[in-house]
CHARMM internal coordinates of N, CA and C (Angstrom, degrees):
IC EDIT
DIST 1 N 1 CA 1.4573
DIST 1 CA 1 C 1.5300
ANGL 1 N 1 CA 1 C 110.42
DIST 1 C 2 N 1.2599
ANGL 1 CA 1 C 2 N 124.72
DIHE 1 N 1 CA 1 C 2 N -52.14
DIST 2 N 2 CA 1.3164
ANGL 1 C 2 N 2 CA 144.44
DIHE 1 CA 1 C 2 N 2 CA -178.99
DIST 2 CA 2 C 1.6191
ANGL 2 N 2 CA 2 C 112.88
DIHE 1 C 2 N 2 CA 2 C -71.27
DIST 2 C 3 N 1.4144
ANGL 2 CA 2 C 3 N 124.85
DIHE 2 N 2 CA 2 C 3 N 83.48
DIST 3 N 3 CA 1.7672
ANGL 2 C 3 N 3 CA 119.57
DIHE 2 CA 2 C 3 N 3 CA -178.83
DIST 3 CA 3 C 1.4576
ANGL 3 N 3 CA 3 C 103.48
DIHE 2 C 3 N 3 CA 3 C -100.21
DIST 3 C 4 N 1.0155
ANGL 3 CA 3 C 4 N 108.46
DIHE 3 N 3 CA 3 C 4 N 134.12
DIST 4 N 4 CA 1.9657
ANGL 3 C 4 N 4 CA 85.36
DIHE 3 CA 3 C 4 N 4 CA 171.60
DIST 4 CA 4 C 0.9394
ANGL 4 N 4 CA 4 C 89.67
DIHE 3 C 4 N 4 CA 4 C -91.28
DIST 4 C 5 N 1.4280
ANGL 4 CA 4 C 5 N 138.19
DIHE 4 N 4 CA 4 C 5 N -27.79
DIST 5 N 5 CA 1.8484
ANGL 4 C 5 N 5 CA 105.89
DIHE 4 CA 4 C 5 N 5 CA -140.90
DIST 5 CA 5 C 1.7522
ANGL 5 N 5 CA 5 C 86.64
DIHE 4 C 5 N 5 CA 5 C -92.36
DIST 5 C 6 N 1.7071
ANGL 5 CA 5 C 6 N 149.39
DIHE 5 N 5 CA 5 C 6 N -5.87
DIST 6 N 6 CA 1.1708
ANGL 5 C 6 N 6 CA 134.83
DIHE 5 CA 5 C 6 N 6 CA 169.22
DIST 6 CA 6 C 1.5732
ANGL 6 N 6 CA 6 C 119.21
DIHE 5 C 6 N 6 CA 6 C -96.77
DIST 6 C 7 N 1.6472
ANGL 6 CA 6 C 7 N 103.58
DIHE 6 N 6 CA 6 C 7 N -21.77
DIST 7 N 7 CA 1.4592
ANGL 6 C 7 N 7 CA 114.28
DIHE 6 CA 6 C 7 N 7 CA 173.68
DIST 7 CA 7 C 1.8060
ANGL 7 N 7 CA 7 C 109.10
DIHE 6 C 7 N 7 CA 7 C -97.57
DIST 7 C 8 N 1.2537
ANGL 7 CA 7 C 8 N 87.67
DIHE 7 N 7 CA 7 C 8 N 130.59
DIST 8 N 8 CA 2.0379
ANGL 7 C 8 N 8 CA 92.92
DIHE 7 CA 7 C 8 N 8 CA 177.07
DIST 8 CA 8 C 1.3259
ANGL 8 N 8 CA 8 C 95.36
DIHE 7 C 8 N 8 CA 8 C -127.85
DIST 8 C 9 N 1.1438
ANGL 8 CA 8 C 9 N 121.92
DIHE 8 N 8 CA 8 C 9 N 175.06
DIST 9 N 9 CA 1.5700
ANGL 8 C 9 N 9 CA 142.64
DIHE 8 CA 8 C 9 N 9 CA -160.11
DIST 9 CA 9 C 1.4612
ANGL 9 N 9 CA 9 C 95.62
DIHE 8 C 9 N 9 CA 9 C -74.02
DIST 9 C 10 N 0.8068
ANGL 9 CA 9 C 10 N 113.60
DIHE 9 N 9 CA 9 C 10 N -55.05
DIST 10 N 10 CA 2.0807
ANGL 9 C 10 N 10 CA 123.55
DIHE 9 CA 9 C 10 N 10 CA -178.55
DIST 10 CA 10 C 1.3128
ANGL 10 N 10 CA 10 C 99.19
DIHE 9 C 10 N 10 CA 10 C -45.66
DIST 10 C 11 N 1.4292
ANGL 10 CA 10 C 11 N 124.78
DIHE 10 N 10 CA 10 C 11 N -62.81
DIST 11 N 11 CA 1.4578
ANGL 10 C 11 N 11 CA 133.59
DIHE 10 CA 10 C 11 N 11 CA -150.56
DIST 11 CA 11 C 1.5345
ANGL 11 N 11 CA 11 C 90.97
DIHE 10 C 11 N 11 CA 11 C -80.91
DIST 11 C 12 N 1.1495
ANGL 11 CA 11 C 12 N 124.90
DIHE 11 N 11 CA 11 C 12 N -65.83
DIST 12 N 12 CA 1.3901
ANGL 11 C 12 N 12 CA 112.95
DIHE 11 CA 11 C 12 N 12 CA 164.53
DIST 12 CA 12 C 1.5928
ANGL 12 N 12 CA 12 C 141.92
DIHE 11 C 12 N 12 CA 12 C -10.47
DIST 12 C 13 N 1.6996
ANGL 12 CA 12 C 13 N 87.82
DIHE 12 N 12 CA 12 C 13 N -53.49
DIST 13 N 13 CA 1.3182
ANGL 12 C 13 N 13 CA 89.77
DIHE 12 CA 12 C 13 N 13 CA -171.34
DIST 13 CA 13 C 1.7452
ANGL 13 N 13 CA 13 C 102.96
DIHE 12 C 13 N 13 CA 13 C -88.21
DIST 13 C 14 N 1.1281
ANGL 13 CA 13 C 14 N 126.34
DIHE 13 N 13 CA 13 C 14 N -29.04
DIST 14 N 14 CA 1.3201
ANGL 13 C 14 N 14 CA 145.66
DIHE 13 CA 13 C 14 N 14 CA 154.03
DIST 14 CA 14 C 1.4453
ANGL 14 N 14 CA 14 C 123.70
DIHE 13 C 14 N 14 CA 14 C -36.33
DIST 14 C 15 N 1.9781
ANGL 14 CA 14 C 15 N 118.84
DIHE 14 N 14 CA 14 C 15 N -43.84
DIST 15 N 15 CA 1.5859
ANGL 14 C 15 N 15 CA 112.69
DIHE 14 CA 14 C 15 N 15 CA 148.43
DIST 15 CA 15 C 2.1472
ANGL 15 N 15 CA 15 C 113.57
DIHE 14 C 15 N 15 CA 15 C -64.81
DIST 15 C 16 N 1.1323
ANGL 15 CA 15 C 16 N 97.29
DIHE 15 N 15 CA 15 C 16 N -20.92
DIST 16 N 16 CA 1.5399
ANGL 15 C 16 N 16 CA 97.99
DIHE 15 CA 15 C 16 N 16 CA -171.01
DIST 16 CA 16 C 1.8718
ANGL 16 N 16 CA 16 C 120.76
DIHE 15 C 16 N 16 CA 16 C -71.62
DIST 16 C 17 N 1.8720
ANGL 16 CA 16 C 17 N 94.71
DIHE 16 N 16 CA 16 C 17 N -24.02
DIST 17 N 17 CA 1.0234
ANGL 16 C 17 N 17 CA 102.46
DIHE 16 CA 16 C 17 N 17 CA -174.82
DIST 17 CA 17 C 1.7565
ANGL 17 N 17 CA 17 C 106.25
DIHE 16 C 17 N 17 CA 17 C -88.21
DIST 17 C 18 N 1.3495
ANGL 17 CA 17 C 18 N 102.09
DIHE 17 N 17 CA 17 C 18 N -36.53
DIST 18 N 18 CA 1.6088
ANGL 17 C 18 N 18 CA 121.10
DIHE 17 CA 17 C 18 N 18 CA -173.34
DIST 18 CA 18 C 1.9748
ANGL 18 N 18 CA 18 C 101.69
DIHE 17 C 18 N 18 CA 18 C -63.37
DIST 18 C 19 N 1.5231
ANGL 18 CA 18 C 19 N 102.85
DIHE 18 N 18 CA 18 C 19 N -31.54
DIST 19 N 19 CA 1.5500
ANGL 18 C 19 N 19 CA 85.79
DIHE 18 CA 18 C 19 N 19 CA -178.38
DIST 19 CA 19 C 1.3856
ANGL 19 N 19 CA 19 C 103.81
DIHE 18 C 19 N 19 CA 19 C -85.59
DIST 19 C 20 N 1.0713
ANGL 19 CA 19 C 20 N 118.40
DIHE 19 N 19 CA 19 C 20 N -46.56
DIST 20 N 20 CA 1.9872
ANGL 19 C 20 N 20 CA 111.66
DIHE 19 CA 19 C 20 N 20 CA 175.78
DIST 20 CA 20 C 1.2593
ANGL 20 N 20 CA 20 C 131.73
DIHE 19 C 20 N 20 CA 20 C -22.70
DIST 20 C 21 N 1.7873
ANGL 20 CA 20 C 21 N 80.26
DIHE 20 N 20 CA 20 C 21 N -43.73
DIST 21 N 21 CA 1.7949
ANGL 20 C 21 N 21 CA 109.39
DIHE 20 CA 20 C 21 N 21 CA -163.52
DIST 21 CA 21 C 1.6866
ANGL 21 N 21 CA 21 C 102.05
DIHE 20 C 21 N 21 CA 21 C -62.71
DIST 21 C 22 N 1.8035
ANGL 21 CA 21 C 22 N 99.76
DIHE 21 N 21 CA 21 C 22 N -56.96
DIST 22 N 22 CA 1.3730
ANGL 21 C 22 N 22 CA 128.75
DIHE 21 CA 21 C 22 N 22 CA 179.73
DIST 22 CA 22 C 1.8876
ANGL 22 N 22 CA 22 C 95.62
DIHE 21 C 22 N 22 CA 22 C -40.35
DIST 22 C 23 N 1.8848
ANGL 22 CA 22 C 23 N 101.56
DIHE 22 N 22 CA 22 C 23 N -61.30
DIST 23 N 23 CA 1.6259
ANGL 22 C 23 N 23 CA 94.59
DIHE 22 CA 22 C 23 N 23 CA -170.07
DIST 23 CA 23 C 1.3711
ANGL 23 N 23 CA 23 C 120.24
DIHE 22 C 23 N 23 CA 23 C -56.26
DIST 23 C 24 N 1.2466
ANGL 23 CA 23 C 24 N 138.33
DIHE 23 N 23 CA 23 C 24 N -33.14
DIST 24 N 24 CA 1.0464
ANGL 23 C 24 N 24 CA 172.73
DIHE 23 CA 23 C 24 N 24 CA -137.11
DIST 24 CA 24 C 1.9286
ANGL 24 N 24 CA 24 C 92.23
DIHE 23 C 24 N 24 CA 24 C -90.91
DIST 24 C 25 N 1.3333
ANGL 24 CA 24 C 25 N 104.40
DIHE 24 N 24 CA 24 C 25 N -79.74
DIST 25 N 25 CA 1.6214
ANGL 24 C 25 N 25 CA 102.83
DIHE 24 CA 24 C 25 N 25 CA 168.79
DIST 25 CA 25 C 1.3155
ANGL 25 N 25 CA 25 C 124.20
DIHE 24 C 25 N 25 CA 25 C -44.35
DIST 25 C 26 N 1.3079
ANGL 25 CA 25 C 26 N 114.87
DIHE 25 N 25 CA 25 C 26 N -48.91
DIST 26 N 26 CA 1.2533
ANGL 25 C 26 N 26 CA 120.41
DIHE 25 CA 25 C 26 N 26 CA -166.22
DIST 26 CA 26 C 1.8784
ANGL 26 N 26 CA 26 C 104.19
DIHE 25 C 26 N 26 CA 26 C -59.77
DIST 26 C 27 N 1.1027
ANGL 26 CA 26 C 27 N 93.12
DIHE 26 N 26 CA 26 C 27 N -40.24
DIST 27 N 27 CA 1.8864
ANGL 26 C 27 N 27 CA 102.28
DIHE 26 CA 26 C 27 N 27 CA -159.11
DIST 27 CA 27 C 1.6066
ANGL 27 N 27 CA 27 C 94.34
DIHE 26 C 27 N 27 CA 27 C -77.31
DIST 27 C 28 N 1.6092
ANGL 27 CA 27 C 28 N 120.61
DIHE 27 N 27 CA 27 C 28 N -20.87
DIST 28 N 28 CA 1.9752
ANGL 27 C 28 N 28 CA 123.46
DIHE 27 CA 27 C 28 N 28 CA -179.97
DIST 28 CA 28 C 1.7072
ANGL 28 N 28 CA 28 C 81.92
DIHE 27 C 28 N 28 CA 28 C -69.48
DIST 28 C 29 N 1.7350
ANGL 28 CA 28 C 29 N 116.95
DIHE 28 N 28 CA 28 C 29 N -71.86
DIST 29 N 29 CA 1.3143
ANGL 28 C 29 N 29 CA 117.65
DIHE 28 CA 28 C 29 N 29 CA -170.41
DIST 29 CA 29 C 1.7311
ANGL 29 N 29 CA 29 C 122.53
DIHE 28 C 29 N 29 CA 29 C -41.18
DIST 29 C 30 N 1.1165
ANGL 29 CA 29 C 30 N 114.30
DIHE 29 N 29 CA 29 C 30 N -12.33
DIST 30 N 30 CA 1.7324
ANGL 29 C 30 N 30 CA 122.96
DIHE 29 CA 29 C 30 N 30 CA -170.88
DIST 30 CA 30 C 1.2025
ANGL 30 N 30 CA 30 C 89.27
DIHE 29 C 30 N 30 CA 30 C -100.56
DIST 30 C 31 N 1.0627
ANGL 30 CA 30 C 31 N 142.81
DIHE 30 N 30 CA 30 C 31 N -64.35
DIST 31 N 31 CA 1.8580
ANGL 30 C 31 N 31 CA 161.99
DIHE 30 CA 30 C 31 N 31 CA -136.49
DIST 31 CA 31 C 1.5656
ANGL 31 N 31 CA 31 C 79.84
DIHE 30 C 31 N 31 CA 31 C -76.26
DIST 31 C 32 N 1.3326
ANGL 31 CA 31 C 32 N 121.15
DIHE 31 N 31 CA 31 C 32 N -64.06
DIST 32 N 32 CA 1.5872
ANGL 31 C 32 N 32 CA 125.81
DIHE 31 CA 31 C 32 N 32 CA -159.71
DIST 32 CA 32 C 1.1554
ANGL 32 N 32 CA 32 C 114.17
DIHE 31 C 32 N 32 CA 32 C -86.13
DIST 32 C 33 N 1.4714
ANGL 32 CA 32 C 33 N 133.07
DIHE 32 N 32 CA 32 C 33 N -1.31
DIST 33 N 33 CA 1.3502
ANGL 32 C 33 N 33 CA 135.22
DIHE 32 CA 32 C 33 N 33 CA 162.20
DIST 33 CA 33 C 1.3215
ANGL 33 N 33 CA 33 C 113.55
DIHE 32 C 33 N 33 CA 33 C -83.71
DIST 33 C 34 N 1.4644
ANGL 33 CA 33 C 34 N 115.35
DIHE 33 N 33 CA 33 C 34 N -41.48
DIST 34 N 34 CA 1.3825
ANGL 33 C 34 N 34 CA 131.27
DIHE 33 CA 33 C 34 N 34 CA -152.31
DIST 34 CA 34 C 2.1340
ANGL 34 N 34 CA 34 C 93.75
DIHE 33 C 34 N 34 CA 34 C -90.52
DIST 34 C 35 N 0.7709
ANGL 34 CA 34 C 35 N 117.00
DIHE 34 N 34 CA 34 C 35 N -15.77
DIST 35 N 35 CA 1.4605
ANGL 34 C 35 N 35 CA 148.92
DIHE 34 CA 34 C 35 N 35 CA 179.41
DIST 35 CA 35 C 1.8973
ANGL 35 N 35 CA 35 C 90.92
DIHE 34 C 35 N 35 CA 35 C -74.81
DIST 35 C 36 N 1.3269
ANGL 35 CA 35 C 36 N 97.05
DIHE 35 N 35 CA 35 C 36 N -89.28
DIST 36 N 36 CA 1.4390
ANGL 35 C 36 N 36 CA 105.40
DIHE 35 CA 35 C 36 N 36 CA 177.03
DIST 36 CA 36 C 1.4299
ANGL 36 N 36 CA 36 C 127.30
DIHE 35 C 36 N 36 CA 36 C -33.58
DIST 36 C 37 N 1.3067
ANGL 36 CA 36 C 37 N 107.25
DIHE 36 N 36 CA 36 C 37 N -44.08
DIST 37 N 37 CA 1.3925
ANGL 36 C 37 N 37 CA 103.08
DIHE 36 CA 36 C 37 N 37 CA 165.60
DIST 37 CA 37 C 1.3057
ANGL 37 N 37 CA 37 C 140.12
DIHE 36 C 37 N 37 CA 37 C -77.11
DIST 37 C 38 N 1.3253
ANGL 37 CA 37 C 38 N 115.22
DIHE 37 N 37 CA 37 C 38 N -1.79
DIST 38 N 38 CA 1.2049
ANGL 37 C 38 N 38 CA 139.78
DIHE 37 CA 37 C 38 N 38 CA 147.35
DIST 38 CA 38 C 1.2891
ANGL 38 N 38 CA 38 C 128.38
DIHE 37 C 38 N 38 CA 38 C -30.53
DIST 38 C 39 N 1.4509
ANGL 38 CA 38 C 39 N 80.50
DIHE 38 N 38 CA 38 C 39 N -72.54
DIST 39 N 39 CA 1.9649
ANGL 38 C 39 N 39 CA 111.85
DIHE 38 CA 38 C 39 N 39 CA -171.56
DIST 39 CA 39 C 1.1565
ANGL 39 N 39 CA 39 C 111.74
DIHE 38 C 39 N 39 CA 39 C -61.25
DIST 39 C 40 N 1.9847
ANGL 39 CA 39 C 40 N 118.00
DIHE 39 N 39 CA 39 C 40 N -36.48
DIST 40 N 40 CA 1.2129
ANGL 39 C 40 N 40 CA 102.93
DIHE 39 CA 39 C 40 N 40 CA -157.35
DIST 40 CA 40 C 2.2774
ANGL 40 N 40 CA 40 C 80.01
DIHE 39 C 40 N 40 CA 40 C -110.72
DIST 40 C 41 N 1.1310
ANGL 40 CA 40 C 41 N 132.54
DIHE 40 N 40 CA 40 C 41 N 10.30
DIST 41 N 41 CA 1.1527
ANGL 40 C 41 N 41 CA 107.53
DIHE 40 CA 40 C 41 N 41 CA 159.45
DIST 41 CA 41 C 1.3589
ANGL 41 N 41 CA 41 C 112.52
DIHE 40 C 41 N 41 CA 41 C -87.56
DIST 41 C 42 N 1.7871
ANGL 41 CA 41 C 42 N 131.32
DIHE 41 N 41 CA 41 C 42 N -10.06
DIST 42 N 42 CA 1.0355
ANGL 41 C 42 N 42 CA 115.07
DIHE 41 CA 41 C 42 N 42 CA 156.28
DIST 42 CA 42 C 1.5029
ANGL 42 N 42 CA 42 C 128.68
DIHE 41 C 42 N 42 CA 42 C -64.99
DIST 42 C 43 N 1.2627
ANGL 42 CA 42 C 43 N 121.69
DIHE 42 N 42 CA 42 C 43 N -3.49
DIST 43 N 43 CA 1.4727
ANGL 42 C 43 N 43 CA 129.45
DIHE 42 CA 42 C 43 N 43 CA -172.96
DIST 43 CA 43 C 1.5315
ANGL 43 N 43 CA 43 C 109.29
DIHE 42 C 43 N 43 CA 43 C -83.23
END
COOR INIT
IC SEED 1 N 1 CA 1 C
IC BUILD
């Protein structure tokens, strides 16, 4: 998992930001589905 000579501190921190980012969507997309089904089982 750990290469130095393809992973550098930048790129690192750059997968670190990209998965957050990634978690971050995923949990709006869950929140807003799970939301949705709400709305329309009240219908």
């Amino acid at each position: 998992m750990w290469d130095d000579r393809a992973a550098t501190d930048s790129e690192f921190a750059q997968q670190v930001v990209d998965q957050k980012f990634g978690n971050e969507i995923f949990s709006v997309l869950s929140r807003g589905k799970s939301v949705g089904n709400e709305i329309t089982s009240y219908n």
